[in-house]
DRENMI-939902 format. One line per 10 residues: their letters; for each residue x, y, z of C-alpha. Coordinates in Angstrom, 2 decimals, padded with zeros to 5 digits. Layout:
// DRENMI-939902
a) X/Y/Z ~ ...
***
This chain:
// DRENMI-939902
xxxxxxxxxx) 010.39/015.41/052.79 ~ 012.70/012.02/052.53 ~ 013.46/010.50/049.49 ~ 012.21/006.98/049.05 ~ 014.09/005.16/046.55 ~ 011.91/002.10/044.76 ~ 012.69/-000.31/042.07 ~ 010.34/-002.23/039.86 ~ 011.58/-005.71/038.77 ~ 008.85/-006.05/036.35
xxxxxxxxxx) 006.61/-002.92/035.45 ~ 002.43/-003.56/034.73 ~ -000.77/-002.74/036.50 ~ -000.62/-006.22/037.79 ~ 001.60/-004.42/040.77 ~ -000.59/-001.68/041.48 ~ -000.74/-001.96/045.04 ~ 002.98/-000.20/044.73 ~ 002.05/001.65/041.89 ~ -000.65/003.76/043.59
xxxxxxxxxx) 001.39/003.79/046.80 ~ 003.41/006.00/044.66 ~ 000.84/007.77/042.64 ~ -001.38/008.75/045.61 ~ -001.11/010.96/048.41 ~ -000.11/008.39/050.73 ~ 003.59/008.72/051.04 ~ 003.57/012.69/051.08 ~ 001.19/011.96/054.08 ~ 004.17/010.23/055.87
xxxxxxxxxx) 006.61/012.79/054.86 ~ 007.99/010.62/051.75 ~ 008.34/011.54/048.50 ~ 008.92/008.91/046.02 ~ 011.92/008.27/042.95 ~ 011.13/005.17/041.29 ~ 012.90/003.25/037.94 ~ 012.29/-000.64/036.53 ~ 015.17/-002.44/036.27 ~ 016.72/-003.13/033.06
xxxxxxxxxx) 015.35/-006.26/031.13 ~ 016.87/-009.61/032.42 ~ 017.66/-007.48/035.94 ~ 016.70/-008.52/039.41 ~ 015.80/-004.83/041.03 ~ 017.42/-006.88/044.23 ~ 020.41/-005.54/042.59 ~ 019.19/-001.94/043.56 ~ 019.55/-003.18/046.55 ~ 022.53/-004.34/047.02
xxxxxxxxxx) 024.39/-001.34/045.23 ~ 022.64/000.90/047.54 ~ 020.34/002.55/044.91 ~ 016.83/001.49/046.23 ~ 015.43/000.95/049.81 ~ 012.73/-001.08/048.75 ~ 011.87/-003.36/045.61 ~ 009.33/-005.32/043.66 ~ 010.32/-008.62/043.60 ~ 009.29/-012.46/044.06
xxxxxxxxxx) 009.43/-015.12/046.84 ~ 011.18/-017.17/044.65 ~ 014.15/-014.40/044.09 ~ 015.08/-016.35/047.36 ~ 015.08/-019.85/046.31 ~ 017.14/-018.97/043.20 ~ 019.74/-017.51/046.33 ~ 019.44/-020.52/048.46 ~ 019.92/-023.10/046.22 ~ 023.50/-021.22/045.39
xxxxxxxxxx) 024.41/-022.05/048.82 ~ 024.36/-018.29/049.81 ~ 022.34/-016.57/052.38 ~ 019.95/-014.29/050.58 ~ 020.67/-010.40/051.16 ~ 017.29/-009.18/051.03 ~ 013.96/-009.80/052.96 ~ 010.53/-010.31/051.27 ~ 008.61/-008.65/053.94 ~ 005.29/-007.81/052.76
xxxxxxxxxx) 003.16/-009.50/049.48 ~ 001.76/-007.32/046.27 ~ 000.04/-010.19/044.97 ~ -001.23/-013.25/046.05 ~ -002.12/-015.09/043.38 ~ -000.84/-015.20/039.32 ~ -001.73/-012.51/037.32 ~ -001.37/-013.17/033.72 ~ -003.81/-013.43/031.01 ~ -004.31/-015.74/028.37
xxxxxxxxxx) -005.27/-014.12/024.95 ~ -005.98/-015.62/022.00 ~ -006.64/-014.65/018.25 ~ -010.56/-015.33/018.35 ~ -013.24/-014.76/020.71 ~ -013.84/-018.12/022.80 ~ -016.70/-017.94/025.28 ~ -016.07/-021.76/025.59 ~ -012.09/-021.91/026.14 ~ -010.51/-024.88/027.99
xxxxxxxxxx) -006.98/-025.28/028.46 ~ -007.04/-028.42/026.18 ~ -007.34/-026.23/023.66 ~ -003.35/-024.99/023.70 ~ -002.01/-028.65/022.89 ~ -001.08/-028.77/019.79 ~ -001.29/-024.53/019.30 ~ 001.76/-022.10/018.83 ~ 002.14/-020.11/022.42 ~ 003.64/-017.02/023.03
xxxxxxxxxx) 004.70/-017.95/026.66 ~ 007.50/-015.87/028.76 ~ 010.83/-018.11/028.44 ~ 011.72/-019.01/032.15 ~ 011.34/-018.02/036.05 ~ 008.68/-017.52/037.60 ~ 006.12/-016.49/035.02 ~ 006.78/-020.14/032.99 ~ 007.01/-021.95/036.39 ~ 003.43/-020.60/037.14
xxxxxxxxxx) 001.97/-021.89/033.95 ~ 003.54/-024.89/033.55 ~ 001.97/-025.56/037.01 ~ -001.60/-024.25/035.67 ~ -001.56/-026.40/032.81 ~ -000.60/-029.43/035.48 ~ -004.21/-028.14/037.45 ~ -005.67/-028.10/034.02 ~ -005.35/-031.66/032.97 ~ -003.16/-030.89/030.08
xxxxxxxxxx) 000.16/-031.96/029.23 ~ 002.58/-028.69/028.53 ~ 005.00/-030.66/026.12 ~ 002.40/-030.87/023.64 ~ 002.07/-026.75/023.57 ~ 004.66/-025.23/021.05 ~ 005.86/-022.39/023.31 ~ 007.01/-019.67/021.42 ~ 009.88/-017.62/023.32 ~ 010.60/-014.34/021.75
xxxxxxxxxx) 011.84/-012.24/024.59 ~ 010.86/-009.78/027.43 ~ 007.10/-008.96/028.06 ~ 007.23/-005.91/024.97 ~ 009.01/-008.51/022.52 ~ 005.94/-010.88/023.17 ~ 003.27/-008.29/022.63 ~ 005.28/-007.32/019.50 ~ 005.38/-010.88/018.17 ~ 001.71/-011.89/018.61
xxxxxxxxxx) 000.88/-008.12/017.14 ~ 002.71/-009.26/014.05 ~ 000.95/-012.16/013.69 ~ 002.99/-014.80/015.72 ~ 001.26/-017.55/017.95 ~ -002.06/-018.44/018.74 ~ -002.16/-017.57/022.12 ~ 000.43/-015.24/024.00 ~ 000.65/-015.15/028.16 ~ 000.94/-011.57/029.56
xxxxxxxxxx) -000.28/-009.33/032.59 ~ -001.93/-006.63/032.06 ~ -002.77/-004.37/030.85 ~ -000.86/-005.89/027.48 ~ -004.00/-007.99/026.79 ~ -006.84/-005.49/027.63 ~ -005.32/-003.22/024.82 ~ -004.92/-006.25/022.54 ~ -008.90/-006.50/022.83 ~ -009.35/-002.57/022.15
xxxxxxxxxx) -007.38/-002.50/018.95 ~ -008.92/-006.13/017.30 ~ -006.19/-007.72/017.30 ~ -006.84/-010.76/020.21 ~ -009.36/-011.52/023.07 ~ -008.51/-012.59/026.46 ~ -010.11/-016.55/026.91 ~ -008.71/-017.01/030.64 ~ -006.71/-016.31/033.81 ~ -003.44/-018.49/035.11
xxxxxxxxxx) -004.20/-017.30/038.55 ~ -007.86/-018.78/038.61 ~ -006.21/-021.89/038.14 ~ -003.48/-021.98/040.76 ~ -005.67/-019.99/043.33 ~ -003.59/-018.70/046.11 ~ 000.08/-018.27/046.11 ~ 003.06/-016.34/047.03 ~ 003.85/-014.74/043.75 ~ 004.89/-011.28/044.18
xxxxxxxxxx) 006.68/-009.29/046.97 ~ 008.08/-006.11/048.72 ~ 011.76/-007.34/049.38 ~ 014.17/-004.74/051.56 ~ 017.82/-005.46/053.29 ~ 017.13/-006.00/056.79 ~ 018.67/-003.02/058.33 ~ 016.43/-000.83/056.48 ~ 013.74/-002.84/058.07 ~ 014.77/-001.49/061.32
xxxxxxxxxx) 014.19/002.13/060.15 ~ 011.62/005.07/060.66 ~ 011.32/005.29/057.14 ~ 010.26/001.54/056.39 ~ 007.59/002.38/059.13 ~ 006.49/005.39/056.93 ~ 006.32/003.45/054.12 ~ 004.59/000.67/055.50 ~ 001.79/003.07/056.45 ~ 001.65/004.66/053.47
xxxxxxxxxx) 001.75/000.60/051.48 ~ -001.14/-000.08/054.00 ~ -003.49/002.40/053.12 ~ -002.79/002.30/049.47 ~ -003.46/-001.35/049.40 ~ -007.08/-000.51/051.16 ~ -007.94/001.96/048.55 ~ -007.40/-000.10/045.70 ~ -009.72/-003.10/046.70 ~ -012.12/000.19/047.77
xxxxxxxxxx) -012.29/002.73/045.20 ~ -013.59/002.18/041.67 ~ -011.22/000.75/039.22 ~ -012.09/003.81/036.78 ~ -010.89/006.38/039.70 ~ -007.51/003.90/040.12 ~ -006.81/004.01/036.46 ~ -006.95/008.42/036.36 ~ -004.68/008.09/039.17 ~ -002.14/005.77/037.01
xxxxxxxxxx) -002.78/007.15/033.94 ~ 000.67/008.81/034.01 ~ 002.66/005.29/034.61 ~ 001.16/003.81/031.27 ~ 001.56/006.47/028.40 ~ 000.74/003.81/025.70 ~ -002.33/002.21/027.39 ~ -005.85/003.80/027.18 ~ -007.62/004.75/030.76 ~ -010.48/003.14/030.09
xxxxxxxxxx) -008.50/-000.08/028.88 ~ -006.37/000.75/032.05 ~ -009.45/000.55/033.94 ~ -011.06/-002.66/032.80 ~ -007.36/-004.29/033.62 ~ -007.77/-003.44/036.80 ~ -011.57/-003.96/037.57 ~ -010.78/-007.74/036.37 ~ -008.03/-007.46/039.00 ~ -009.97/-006.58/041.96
xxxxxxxxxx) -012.30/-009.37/040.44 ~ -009.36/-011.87/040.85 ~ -008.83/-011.28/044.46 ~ -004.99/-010.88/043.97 ~ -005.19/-007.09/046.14 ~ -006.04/-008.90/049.60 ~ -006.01/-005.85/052.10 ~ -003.63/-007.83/054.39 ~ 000.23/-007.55/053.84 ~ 001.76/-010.00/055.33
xxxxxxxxxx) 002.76/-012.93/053.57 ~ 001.46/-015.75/054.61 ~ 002.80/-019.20/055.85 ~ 000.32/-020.52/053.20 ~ 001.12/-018.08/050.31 ~ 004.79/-019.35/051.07 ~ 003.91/-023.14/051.09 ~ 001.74/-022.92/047.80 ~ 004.56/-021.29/045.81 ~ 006.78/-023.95/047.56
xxxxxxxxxx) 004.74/-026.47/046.01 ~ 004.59/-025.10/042.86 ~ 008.57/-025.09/041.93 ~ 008.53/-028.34/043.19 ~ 006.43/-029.44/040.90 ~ 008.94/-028.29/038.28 ~ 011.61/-030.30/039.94 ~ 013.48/-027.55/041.65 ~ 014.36/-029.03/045.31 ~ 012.39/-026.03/047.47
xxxxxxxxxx) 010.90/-028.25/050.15 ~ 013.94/-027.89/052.29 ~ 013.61/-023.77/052.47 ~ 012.19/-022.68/055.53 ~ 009.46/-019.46/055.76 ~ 012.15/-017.62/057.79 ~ 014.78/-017.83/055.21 ~ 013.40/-015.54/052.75 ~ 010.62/-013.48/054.73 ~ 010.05/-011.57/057.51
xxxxx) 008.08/-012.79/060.00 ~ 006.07/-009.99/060.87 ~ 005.22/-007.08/058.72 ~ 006.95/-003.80/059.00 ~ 005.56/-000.48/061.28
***
């Protein structure tokens, strides 16, 4: 058996389609066994990377705009998508059957303090009809700070993935009123980035097969059977609360059983930073993904 090294930039069920590609059989099937880590808070994993400590890594699209618009040529390839659309939750103190996003002018919100993550929602409230200036966004720190903050009694409303809100719901303390990604619909937000020459290998062919059939059995199986299966990953978190996460994930569509990334995907997220004034329009499809997937 090979060793496999992956990094997580960010770590919830939100990226199961890796997370299972670990936990299940699939890689041992192509002769791979897997060491994975998260890098450290504030950390691109593309870092893993570089220093030669991961072959492959969860990352974002826009990990390559941040590159480009330094002027450099980025060193990694986004060759294959996790999720295609947003995946955070909104939760808020009360149960709301009748939520609208009008509702967070004016309210204290626990919101995530830049990149990608604030990007995304500033863009939902923008499809939303709201204006974001009048939300008091409360930035606290990384994605355990927030659930800390808004467990102590700070904000209204807090943004997360899950399954951070799902066990919010099981211990009283909030209820989820809506989804970010419902809102944006269809994007490039998160990706399977590699150096190129690694591309080229028999073992990004293995894994490929192995991220293929993982990402079929996740929009297949029941999300109870997914959750026993990553039970182990998430200690703290409840399988049945584990399991509702991701049931309301397959519900969202962000698991499509493709893995290429799309020239769409890559033109919505486009559109998105530009909408926060970044100047992405210029930034070709080819200068940040691969063209065709792997194996």
């Amino acid at each position: 058996m090979e060793q496999i090294n992956i990094q997580f930039t960010l770590f919830s069920a939100f990226y199961s389609p890796l997370i299972c590609t670990i936990a299940g059989p699939f890689l041992k099937e192509e002769g791979l066994t897997p060491d994975w880590s998260v890098a450290a808070p504030g950390v691109s994993a593309i870092s893993a990377l570089e220093n030669g400590t991961a072959h492959v890594v969860q990352s974002a699209l826009s990990q390559g705009f941040s590159v480009l618009d330094q002027g450099k040529v980025p060193t990694a390839v986004h060759f294959a998508q996790i999720n295609e659309m947003d995946g955070f939750f909104l939760t808020g103190r009360n149960a709301d059957p009748d939520f609208t996003w009008n509702k967070l002018e004016g309210a204290d919100v626990i919101l995530f303090g830049g990149g990608q993550p604030l990007a995304m929602f500033k863009y939902a409230c923008h499809k939303a009809g709201i204006n974001y200036e009048k939300i008091n966004a409360l930035h606290v720190g990384n994605a355990v700070e927030m659930d800390k903050a808004f467990r102590s009694g700070k904000g209204q409303y807090i943004q997360q993935q899950g399954p951070f809100p799902q066990q919010l719901e099981a211990d009283g303390i909030g209820h989820i009123v809506g989804q970010v990604g419902t809102l944006i619909g269809p994007c490039g937000f998160s990706s399977l980035a590699a150096k190129p020459d690694w591309l080229a290998s028999d073992m990004a062919g293995a894994f490929m097969r192995a991220y293929r059939n993982a990402r079929h059995y996740i929009n297949d199986a029941p999300a109870a059977a997914i959750a026993k299966l990553e039970k182990p990953f998430f200690p703290e978190i409840e399988e049945p609360v584990l399991a509702k996460c991701i049931k309301s994930y397959q519900q969202l569509g962000c698991w499509t059983p493709h893995v290429e990334i799309t020239q769409d995907a890559f033109d919505a997220t486009v559109e998105i930073f530009a909408y926060n004034g970044l100047d992405v329009k210029k930034y070709r499809f080819d200068q940040i993904c691969a063209s065709e997937p792997v194996g």
